[in-house]
MARTI-537621 format. One line per field, with one value per residue (C-alpha): chain; x, y, z; residue number from 0. Coordinates in Angstrom, 2 decimals, m for minus. Example, Ala and Ser with C-alpha at 12.3 -4.5 7.8 and 13.67 -1.06 7.14 Angstrom:
REM residues 2
c [A / A] $
xx [12.30 / 13.67] $
yy [m4.50 / m1.06] $
zz [7.80 / 7.14] $
k [0 / 1] $
END
This chain:
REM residues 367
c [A / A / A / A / A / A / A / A / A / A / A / A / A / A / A / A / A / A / A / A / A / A / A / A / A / A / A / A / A / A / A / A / A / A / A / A / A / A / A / A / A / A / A / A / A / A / A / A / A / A / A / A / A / A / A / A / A / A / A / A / A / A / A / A / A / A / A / A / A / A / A / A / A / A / A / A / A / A / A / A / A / A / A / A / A / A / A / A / A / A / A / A / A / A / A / A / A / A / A / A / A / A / A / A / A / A / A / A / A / A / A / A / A / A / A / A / A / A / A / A / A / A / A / A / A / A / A / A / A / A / A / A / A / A / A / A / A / A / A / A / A / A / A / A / A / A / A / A / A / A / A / A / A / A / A / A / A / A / A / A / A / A / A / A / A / A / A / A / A / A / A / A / A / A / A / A / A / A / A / A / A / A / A / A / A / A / A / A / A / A / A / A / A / A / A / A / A / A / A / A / A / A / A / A / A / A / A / A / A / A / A / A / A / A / A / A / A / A / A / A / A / A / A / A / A / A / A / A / A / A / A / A / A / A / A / A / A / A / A / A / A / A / A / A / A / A / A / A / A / A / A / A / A / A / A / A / A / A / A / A / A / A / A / A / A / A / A / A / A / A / A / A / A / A / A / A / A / A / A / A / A / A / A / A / A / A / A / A / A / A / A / A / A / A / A / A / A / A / A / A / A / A / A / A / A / A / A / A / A / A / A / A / A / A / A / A / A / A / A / A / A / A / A / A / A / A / A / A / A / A / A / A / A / A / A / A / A / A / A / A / A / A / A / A / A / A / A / A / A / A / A / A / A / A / A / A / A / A / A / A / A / A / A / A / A / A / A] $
xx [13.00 / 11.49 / 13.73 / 13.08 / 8.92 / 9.65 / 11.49 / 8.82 / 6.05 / 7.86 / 9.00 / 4.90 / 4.16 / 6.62 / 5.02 / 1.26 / 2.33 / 4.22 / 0.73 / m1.04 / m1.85 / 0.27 / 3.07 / 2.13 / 3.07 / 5.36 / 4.65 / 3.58 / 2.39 / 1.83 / 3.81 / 6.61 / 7.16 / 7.58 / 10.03 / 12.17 / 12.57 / 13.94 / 17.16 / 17.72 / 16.58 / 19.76 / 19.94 / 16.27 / 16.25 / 16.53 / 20.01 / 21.79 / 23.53 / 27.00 / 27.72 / 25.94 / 26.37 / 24.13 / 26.15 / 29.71 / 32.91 / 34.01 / 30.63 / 28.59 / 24.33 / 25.78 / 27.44 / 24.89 / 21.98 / 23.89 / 24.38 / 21.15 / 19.71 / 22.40 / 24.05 / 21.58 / 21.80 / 20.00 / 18.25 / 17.46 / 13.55 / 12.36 / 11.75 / 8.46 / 6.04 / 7.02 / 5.54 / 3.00 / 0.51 / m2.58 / m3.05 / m6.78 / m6.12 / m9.97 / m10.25 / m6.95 / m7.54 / m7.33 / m5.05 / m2.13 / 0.61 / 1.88 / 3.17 / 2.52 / 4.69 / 3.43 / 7.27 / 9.44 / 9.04 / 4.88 / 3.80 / 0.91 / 1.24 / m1.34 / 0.28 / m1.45 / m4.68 / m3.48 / m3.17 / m0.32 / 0.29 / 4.05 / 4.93 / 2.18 / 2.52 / m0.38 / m1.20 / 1.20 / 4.02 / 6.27 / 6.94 / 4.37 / 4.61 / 3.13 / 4.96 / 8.08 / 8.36 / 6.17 / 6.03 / 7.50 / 4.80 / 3.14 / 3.86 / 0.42 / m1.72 / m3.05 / m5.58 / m6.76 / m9.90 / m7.98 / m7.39 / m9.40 / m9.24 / m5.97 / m5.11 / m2.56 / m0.60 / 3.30 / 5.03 / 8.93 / 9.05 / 7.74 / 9.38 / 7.29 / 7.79 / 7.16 / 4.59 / 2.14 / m0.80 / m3.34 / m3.07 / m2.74 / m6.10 / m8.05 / m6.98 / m8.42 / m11.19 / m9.71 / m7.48 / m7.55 / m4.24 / m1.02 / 2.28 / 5.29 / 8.42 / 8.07 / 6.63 / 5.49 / 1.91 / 1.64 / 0.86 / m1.80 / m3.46 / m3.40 / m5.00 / m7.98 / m6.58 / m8.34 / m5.17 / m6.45 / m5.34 / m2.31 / 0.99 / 4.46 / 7.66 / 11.06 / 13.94 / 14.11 / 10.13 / 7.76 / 4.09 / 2.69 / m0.35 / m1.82 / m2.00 / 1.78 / 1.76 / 4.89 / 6.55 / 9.89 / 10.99 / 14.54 / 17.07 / 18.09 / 20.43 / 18.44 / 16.77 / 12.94 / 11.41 / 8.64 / 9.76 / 12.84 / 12.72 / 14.73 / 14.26 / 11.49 / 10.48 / 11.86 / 12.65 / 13.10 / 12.99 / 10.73 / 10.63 / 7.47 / 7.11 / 3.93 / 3.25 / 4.93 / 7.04 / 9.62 / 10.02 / 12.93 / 11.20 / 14.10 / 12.44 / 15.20 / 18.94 / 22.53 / 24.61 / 25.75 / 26.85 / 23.09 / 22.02 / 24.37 / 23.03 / 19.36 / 20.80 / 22.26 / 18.93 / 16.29 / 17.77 / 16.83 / 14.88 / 12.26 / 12.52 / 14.00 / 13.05 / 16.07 / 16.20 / 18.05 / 18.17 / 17.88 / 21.80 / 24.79 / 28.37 / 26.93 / 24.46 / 26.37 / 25.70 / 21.92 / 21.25 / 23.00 / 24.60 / 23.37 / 26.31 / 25.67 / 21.91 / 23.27 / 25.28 / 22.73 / 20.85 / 23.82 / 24.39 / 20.66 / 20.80 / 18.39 / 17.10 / 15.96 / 16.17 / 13.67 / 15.33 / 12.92 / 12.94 / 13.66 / 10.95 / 8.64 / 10.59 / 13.61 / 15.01 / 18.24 / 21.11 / 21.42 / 19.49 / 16.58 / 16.98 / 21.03 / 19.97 / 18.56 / 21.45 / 24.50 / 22.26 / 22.00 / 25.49 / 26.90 / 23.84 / 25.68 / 28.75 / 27.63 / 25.18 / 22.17 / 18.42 / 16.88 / 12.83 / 12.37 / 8.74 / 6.87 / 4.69 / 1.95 / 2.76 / 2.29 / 5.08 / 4.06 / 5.70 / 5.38 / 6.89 / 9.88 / 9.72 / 11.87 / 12.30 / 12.90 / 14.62 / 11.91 / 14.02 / 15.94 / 14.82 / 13.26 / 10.83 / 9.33 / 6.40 / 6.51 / 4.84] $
yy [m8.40 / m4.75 / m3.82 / m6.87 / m6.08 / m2.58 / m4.22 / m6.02 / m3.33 / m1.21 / m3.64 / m4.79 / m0.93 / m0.34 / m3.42 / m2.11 / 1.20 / m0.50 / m2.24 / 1.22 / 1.40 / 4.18 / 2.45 / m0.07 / m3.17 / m5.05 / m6.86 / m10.42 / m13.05 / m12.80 / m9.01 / m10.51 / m13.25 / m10.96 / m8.25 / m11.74 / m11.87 / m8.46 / m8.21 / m5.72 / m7.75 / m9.71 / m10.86 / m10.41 / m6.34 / m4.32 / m3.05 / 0.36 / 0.26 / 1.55 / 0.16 / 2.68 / 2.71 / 4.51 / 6.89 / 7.81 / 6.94 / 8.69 / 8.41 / 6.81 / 6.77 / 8.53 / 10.89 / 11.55 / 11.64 / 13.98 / 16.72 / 16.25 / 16.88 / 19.27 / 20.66 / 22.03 / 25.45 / 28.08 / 28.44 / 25.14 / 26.12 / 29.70 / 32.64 / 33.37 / 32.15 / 30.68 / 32.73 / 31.86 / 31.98 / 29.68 / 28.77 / 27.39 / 24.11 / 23.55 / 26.29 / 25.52 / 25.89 / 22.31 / 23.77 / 24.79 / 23.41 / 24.27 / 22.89 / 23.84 / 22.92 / 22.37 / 22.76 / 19.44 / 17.06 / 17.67 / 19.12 / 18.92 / 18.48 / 19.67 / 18.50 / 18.02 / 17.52 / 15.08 / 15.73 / 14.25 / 14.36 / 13.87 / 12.50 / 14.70 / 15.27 / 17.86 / 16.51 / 19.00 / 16.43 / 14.44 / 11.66 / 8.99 / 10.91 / 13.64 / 16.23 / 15.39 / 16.88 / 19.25 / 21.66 / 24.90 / 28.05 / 29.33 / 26.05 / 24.39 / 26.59 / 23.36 / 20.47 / 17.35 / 19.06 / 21.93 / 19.23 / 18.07 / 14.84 / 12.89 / 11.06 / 9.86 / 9.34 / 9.25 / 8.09 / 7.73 / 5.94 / 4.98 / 7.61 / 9.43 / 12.75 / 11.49 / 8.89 / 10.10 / 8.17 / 10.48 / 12.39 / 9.04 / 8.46 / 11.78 / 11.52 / 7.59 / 8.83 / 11.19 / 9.64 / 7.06 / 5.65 / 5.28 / 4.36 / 3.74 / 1.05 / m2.42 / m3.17 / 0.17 / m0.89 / m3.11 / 0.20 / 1.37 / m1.79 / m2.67 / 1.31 / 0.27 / 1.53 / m1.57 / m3.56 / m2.40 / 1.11 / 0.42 / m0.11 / m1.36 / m1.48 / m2.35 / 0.04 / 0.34 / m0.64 / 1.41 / 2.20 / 3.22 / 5.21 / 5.90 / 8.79 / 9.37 / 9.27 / 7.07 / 6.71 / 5.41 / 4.25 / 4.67 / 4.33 / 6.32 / 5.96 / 6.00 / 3.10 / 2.43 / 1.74 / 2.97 / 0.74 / m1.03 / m3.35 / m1.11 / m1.91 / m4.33 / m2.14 / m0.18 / 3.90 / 5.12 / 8.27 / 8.70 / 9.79 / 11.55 / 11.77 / 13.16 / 14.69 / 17.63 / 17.63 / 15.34 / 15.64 / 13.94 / 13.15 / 12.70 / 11.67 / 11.24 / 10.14 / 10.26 / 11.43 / 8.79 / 7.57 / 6.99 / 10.47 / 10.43 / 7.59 / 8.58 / 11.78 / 9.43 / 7.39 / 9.96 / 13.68 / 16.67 / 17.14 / 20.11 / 20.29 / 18.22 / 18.18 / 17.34 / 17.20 / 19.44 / 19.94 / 17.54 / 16.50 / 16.25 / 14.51 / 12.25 / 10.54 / 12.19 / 8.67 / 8.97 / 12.46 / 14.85 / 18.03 / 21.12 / 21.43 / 17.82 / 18.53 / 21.12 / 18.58 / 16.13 / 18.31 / 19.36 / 15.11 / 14.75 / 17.42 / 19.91 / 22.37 / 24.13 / 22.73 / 22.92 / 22.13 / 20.43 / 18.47 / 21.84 / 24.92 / 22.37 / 19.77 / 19.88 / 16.79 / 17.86 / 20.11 / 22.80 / 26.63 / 25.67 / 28.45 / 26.67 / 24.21 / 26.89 / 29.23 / 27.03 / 25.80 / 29.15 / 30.15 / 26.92 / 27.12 / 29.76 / 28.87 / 25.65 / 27.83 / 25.95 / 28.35 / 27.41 / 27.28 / 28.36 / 29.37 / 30.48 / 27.66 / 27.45 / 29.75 / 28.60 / 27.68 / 27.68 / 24.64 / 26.77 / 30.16 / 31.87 / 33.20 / 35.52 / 33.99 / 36.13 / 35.12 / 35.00 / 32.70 / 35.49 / 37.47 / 40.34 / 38.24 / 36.01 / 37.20 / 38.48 / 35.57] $
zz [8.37 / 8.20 / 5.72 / 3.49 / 4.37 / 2.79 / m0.42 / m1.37 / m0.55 / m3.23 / m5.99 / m5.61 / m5.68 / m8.85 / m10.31 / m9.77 / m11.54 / m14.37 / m15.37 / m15.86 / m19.55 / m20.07 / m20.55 / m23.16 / m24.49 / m25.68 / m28.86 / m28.53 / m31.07 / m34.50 / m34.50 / m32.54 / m35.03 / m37.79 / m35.49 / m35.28 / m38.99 / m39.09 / m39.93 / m37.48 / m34.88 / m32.83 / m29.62 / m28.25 / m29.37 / m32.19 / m32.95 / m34.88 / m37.81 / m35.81 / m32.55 / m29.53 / m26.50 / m24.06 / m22.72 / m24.12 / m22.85 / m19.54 / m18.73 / m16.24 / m14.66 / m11.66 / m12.94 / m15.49 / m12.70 / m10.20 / m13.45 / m14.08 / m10.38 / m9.60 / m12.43 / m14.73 / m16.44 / m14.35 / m18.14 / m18.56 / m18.20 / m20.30 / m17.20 / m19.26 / m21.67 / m24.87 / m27.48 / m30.15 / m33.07 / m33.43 / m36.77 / m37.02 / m38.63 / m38.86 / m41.50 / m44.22 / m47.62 / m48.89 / m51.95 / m49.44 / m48.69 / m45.16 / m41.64 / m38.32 / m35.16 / m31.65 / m30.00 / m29.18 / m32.05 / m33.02 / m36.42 / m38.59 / m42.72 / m45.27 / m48.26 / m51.78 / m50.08 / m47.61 / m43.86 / m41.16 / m37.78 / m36.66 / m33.20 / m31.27 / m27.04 / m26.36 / m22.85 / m21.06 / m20.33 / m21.35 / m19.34 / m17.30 / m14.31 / m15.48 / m12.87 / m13.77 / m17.11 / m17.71 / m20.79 / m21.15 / m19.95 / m23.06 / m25.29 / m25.00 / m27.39 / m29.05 / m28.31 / m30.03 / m31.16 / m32.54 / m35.11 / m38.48 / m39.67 / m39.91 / m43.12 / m41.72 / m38.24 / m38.18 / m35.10 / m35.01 / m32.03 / m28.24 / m26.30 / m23.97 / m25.58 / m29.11 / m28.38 / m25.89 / m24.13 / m23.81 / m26.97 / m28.31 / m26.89 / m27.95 / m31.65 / m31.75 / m33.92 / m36.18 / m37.82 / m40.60 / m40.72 / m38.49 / m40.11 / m37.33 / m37.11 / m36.11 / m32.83 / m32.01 / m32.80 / m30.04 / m27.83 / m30.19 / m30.43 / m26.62 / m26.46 / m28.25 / m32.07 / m35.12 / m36.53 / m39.98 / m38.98 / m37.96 / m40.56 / m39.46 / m41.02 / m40.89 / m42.28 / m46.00 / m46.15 / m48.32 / m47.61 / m50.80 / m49.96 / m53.65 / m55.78 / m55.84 / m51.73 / m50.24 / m46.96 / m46.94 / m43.46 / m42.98 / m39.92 / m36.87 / m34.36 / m31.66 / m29.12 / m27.65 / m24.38 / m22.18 / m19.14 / m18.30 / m21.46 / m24.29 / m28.14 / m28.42 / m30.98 / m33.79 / m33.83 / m37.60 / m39.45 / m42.73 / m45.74 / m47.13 / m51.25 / m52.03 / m55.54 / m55.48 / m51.53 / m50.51 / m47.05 / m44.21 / m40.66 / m38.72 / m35.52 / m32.99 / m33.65 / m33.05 / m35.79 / m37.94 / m41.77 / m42.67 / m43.15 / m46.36 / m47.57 / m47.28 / m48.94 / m51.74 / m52.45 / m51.73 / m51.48 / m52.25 / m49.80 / m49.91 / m46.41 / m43.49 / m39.78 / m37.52 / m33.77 / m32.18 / m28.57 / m25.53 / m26.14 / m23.93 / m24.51 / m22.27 / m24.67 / m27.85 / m29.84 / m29.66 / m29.75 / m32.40 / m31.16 / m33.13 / m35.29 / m36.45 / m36.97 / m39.72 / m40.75 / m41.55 / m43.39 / m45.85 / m46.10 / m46.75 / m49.63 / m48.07 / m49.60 / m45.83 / m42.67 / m39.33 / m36.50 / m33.73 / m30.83 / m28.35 / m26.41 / m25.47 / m22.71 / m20.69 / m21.01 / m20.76 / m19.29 / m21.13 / m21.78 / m23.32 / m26.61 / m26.88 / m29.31 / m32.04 / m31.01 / m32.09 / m35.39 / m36.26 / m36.10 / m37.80 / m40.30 / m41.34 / m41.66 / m44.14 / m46.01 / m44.88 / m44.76 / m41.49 / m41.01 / m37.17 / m36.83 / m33.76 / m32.24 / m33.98 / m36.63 / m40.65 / m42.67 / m46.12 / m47.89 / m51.45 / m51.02 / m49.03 / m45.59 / m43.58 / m39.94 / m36.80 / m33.97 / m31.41 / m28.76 / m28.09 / m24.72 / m25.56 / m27.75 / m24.91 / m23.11 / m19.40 / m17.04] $
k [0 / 1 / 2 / 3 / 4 / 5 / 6 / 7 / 8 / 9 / 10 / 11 / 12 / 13 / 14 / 15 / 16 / 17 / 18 / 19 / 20 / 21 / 22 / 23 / 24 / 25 / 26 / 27 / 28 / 29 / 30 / 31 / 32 / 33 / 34 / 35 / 36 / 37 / 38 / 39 / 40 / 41 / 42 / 43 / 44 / 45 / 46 / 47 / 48 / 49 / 50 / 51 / 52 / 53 / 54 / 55 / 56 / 57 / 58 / 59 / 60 / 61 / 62 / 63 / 64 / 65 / 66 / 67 / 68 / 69 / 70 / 71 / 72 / 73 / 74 / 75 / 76 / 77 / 78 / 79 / 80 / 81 / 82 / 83 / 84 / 85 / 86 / 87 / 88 / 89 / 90 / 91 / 92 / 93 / 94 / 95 / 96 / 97 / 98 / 99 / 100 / 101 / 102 / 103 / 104 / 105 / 106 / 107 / 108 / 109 / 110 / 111 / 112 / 113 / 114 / 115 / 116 / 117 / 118 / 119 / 120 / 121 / 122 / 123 / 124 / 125 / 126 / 127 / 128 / 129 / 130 / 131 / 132 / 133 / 134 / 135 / 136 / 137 / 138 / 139 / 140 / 141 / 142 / 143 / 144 / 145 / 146 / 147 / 148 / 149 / 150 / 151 / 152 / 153 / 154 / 155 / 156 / 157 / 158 / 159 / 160 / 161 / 162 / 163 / 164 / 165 / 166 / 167 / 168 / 169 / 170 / 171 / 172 / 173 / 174 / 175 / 176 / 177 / 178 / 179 / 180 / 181 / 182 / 183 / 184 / 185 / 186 / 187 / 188 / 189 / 190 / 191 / 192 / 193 / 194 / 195 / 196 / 197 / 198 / 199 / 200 / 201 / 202 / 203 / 204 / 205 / 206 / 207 / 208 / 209 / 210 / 211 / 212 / 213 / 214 / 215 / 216 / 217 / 218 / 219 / 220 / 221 / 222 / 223 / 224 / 225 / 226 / 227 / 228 / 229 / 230 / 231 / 232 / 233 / 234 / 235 / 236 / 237 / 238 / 239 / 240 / 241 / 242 / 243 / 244 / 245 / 246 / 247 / 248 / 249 / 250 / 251 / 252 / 253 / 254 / 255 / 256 / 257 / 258 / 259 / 260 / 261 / 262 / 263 / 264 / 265 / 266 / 267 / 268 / 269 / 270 / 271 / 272 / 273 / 274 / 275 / 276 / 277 / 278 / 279 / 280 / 281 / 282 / 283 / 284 / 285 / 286 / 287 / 288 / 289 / 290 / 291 / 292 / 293 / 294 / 295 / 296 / 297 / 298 / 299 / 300 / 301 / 302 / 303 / 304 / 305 / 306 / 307 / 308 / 309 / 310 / 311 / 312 / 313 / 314 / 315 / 316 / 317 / 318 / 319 / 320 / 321 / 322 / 323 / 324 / 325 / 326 / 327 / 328 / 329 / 330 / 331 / 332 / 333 / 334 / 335 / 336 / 337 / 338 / 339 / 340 / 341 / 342 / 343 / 344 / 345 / 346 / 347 / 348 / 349 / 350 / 351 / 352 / 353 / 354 / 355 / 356 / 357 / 358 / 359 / 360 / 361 / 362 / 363 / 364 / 365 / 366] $
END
């Protein structure tokens, strides 16, 4: 009888936390009707193009979770502070043409006068429980009000470290517009955000924005969540045209045949951003290894390639600087320019730029 007591206490405890707003919603109504007449949508969820499983074969949650409690690189997490430049994003010319990345997945756009914000996490974590995944030492040199206004707001998907509640929150009244996949505005609707604001669409969708300005939305291999539920909303990648850039915003993804065909409709590209980092055979279907990440960008005719989605998190097994490593070496080898800025330093979209290799030890800065 104790034991059952105890249950309950903690499935009403998991319940109470589940409810925090934090983890959002998931979409109801009016927005639910139209996910069902996607035709990505089968069987209650949102499916990929290929068949993906979670985790590969050979593979199983306990496994996976004991490696990942107990058999983690002893360089999993940087020995000292991530090093950086702060840009001041408040002072830009309005003429350039340049990108700045906050680590993991986050980067501001000033492109032909227009500004965008990519998947931002500034609150110092990734995940709900904020302890639990904290960012690397030296990675948090920006805040919300580092930020001018935001034309527009591009989200790939819900994941915690792509899609993050109280950054979410900060940026409510900067910025004009957000553009993310179907479903995905439930959570920035139940947080307060006017429907006007928000834009959803399904793969192969276009938002025309005006004055030459498009977003294509175009698939991943990836899935969604923020509690148990998985893929009640969409995860995509995007394609920015703007008058003079075309840009690929990979978000997060496995590797798989769609990169070519993107490459086919929509390529070159003047620059794409690929993840690359947080992968493991484990999960090789819904995270690319590096090699594939240069990969993509070669199937995507690219003219450079950023690789992103690493020296922010750990949110996986391996050194944290292994990602950019093995991209470097096979960028090489398929004759692909990388873009691998400091934090926070400027990429300018126009010109050329020699890159060093500041993940390397003797770059980082002493604790």
């Amino acid at each position: 009888m104790l034991f059952l007591i105890l249950l309950a206490l903690l499935v009403a405890g998991v319940f109470i936390f589940m409810r925090q707003p934090q983890f959002g919603r998931k979409p109801t109504g009016a927005r639910l009707e139209r996910i069902k007449q996607s035709p990505n949508f089968r069987g209650g969820e949102f499916q990929n193009q290929s068949n993906t499983p979670a985790l590969a074969e050979g593979s199983s949650y306990l496994k996976v979770m004991t490696k990942f409690f107990f058999g983690k690189s002893k360089f999993n997490i940087p020995d000292a502070l991530i090093p950086s430049q702060k840009t001041d994003l408040l002072r830009l010319d309005p003429k350039e043409n340049v990108l700045i990345w906050f680590g993991h997945s986050s980067y501001f756009m000033q492109i032909d006068g227009k500004t965008f914000l990519v998947d931002p996490v500034l609150s110092g974590s990734a995940s709900p429980i904020r302890f639990t995944t904290p960012s690397f030492k030296g990675s948090d040199v920006y805040a919300v009000a580092d930020f001018p206004a935001i034309d527009y707001l591009l989200i790939s998907h819900d994941h915690y470290d792509h899609l993050d509640y109280k950054t979410i929150l900060e940026l409510k009244p900067k910025v004009k517009q957000v553009i993310t996949g179907l479903g995905t505005g439930e959570h920035f609707e139940y947080w307060g955000y006017e429907p006007a604001k928000i834009t959803e669409k399904d793969w192969n969708e276009t938002v025309d924005l005006g004055g030459d300005f498009k977003v294509h939305i175009t698939p991943g291999r990836h899935f969604s969540g923020r509690e148990f539920a998985r893929n009640k909303a969409l995860w995509v990648s995007m394609v920015l045209q703007t008058p003079t850039k075309k840009i690929f915003i990979g978000g997060d993804s496995g590797y798989d045949h769609h990169f070519k065909k993107i490459g086919e409709q929509f390529g070159e590209f003047d620059l794409a951003l690929l993840e690359c980092g947080q992968y493991n055979e484990a999960w090789k279907y819904i995270h690319m290894m590096p090699e594939e990440t240069v990969t993509a960008a070669k199937e995507l005719h690219a003219r450079k390639l950023m690789p992103v989605h690493w020296a922010k998190f750990s949110l996986a097994l391996h050194d944290w600087n292994e990602p950019i490593q093995r991209a470097a070496i096979e960028a090489k080898k398929q004759n692909m320019p990388l873009v691998t800025p400091l934090i926070g330093q400027k990429v300018d979209l126009d010109g050329e730029q020699v890159w060093e290799e500041w993940w390397k030890g003797q770059a980082l800065q002493p604790e």
